[in-house]
Backbone as JSON, one array per atom type, in Angstrom:
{
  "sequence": "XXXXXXXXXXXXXXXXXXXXXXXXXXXXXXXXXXXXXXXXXXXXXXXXXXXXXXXXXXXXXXXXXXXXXXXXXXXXXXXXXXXXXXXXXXXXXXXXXXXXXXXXXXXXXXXXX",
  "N": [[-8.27, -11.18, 33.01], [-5.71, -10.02, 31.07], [-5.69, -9.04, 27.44], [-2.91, -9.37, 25.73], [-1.72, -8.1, 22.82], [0.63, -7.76, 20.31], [2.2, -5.88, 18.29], [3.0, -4.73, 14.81], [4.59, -2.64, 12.09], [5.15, -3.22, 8.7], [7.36, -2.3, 6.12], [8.4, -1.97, 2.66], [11.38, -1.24, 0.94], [13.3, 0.51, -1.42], [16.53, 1.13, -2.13], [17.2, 3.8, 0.06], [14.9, 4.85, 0.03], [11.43, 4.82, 0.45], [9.28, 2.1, -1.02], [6.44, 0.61, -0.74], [4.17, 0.74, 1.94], [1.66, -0.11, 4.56], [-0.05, 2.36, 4.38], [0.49, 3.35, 1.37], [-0.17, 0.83, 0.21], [-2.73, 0.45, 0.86], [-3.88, 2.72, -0.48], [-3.23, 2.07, -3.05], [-5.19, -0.19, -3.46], [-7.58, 1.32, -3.25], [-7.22, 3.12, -5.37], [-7.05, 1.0, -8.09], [-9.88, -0.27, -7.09], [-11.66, 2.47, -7.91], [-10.47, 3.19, -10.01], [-9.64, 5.79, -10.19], [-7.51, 8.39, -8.94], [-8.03, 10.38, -7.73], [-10.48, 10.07, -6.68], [-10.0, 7.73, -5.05], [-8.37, 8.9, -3.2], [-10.07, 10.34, -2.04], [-11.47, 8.24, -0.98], [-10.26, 7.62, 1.16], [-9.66, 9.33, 2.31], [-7.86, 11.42, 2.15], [-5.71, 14.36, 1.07], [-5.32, 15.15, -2.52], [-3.06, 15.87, -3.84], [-1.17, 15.1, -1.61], [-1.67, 11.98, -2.42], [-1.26, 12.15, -4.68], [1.89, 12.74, -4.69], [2.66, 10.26, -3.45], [2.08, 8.18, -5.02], [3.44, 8.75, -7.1], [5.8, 8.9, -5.75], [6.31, 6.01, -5.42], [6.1, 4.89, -8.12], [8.77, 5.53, -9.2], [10.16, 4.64, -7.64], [10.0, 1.96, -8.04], [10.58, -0.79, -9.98], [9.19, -1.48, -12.41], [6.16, 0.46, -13.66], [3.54, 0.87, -11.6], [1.35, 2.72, -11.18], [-0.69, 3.39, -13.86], [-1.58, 7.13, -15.25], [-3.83, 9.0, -17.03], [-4.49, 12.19, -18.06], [-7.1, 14.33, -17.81], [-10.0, 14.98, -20.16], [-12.35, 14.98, -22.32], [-14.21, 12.56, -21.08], [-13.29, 12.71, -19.21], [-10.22, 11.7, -16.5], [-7.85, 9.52, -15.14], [-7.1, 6.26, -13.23], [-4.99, 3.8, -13.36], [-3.81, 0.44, -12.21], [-0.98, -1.47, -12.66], [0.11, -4.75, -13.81], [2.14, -5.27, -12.5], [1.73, -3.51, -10.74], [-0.56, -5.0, -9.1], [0.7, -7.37, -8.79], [2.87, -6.37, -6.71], [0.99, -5.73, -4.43], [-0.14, -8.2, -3.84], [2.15, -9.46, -2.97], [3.0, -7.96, -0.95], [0.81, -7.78, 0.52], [1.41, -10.46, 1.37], [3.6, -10.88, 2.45], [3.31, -9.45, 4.41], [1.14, -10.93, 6.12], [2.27, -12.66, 6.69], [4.4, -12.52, 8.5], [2.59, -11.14, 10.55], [1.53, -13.83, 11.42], [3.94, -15.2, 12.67], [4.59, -13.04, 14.36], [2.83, -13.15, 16.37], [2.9, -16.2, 16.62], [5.35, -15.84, 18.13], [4.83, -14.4, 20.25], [2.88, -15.18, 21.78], [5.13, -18.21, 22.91], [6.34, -17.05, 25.24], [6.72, -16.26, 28.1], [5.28, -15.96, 31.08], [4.26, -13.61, 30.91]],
  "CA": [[-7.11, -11.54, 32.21], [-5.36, -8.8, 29.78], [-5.81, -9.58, 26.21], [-1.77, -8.87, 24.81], [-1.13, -8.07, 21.3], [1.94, -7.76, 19.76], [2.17, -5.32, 17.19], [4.28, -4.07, 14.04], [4.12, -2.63, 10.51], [6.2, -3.06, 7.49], [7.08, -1.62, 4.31], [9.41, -2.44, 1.6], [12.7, 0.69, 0.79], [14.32, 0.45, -2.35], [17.81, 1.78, -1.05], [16.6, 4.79, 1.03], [13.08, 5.34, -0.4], [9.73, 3.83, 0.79], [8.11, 1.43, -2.12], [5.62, 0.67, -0.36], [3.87, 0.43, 3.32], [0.29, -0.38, 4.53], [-0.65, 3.42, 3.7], [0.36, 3.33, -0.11], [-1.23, -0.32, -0.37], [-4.44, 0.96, 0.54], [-4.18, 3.88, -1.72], [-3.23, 1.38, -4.29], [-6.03, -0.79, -3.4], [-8.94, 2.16, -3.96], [-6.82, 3.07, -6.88], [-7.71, 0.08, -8.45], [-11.11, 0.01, -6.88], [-12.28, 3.38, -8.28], [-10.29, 3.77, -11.31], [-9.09, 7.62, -10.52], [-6.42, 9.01, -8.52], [-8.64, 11.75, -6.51], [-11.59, 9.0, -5.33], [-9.07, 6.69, -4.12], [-7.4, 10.02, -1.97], [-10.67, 11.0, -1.1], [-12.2, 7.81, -0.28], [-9.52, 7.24, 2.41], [-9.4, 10.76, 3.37], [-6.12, 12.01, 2.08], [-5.53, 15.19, -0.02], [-5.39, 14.62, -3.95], [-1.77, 16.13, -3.67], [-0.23, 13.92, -1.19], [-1.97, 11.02, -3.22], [-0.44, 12.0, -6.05], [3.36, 12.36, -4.41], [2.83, 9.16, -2.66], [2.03, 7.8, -6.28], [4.86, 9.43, -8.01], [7.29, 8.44, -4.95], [6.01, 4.42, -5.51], [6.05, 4.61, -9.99], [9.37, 6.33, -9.76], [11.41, 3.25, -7.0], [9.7, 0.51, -8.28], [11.37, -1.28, -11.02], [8.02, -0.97, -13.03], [5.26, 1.47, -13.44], [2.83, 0.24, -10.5], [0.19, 3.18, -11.65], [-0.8, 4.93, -15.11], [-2.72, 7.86, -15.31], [-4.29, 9.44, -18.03], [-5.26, 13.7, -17.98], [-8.74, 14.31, -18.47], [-10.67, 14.84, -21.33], [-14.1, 14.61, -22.25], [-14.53, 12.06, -20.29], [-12.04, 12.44, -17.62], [-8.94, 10.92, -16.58], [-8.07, 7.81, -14.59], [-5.52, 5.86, -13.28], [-5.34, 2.27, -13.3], [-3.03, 0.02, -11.8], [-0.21, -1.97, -13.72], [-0.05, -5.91, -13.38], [3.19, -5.14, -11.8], [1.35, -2.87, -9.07], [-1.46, -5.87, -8.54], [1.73, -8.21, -8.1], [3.31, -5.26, -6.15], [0.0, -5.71, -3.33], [-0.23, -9.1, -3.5], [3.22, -9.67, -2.33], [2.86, -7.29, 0.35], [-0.21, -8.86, 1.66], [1.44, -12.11, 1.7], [4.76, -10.85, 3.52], [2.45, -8.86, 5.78], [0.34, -11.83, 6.97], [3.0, -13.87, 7.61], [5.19, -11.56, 9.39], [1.89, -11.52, 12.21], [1.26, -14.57, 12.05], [5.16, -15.1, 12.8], [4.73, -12.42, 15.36], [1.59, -13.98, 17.05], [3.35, -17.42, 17.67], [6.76, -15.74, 18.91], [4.55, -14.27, 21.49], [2.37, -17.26, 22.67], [5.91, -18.83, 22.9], [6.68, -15.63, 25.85], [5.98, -17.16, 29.56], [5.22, -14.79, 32.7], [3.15, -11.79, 30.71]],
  "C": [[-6.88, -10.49, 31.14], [-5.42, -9.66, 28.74], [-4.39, -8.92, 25.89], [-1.81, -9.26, 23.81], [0.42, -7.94, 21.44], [1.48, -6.84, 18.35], [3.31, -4.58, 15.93], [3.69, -3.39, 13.15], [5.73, -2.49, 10.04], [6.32, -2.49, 6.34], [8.43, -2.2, 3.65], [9.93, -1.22, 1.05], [13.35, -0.22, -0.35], [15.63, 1.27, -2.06], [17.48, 2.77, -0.28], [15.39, 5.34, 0.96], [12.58, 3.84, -0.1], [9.42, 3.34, -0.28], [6.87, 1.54, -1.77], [5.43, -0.17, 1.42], [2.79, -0.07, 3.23], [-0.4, 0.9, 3.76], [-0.92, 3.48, 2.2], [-0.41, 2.09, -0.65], [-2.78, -0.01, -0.13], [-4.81, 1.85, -0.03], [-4.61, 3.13, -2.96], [-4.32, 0.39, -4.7], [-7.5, 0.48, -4.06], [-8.43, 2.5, -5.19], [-7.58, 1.66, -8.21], [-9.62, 0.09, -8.43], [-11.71, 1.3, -7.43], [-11.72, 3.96, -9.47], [-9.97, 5.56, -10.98], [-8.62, 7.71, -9.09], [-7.51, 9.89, -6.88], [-9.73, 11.14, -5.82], [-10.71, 8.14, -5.16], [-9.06, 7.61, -3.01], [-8.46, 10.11, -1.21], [-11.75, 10.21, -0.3], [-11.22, 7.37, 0.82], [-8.8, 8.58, 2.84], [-8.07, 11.54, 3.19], [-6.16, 13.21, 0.7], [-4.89, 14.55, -1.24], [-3.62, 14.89, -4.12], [-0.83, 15.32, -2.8], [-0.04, 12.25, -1.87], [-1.12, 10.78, -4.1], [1.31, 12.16, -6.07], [3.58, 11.53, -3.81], [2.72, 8.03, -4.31], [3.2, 7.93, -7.31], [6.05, 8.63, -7.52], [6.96, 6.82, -5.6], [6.35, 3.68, -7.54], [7.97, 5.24, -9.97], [10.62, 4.93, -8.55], [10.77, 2.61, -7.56], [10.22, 0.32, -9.68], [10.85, -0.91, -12.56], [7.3, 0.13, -12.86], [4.35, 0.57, -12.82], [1.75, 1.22, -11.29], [0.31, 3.89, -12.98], [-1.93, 5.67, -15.04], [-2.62, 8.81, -16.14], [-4.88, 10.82, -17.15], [-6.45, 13.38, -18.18], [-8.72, 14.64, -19.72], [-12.01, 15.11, -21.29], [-14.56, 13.78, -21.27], [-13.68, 11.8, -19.0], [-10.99, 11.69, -17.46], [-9.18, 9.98, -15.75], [-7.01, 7.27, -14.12], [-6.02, 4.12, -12.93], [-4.12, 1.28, -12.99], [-2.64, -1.11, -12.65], [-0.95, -3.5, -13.13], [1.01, -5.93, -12.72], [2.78, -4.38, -10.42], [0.65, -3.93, -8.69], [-0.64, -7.05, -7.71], [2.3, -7.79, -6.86], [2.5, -5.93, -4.67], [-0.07, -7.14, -3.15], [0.81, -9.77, -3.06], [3.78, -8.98, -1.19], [2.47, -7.65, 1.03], [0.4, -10.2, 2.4], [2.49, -11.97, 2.52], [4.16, -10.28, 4.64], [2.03, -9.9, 6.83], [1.66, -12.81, 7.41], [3.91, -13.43, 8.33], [4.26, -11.25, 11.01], [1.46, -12.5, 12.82], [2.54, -15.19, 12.89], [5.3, -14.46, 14.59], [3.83, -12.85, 16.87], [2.32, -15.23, 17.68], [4.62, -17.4, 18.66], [5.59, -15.06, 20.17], [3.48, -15.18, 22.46], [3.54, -17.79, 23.45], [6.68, -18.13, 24.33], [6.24, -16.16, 26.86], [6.05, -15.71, 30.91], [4.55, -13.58, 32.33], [1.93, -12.35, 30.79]]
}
């Protein structure tokens, strides 16, 4: 018996710009998780430069500032995510999951595959 999926992804466009997709939410997620900009990028494998114009593109549509980040210093810089970015992900997640689970019962509902 084949196992069929059904598969998608989504993101959220403020008139012709990306807010955010799965990619930038898991940026935004190690963001958070590691407190700095360049171990987020580099714990999910992505140059510090795309990071940081995928960051820019997301603080610059969103209504709010989703990330702030501080230069270094003595002790280095940082970036730390707003309460407007934490809202930001957690309203992603929640349109995400229900958009497969959505997708999951329209294809159950599918007769002859």
């Amino acid at each position: 018996m084949n196992d069929y999926k059904i598969k998608s992804r989504i993101w959220i466009e403020v008139g012709d710009n990306v807010l955010v997709g799965e990619g930038r939410i898991r940026l935004l997620k190690e963001i958070e998780a590691k407190g700095s900009l360049s171990k987020a990028a580099k714990a999910i494998g992505m140059s510090y430069k795309k990071a940081w114009t995928l960051i820019d593109a997301v603080n610059k549509s969103a209504k709010e500032a989703v990330v702030i980040t501080s230069i270094g210093g003595e002790k280095g810089g940082g970036s730390i995510l707003t309460p407007y970015g934490k809202n930001l992900i957690v309203a992603f997640e929640s349109i995400n999951a229900k958009c497969w689970s959505f997708l999951d019962e329209e294809f159950k509902e599918i007769k002859g595959i």
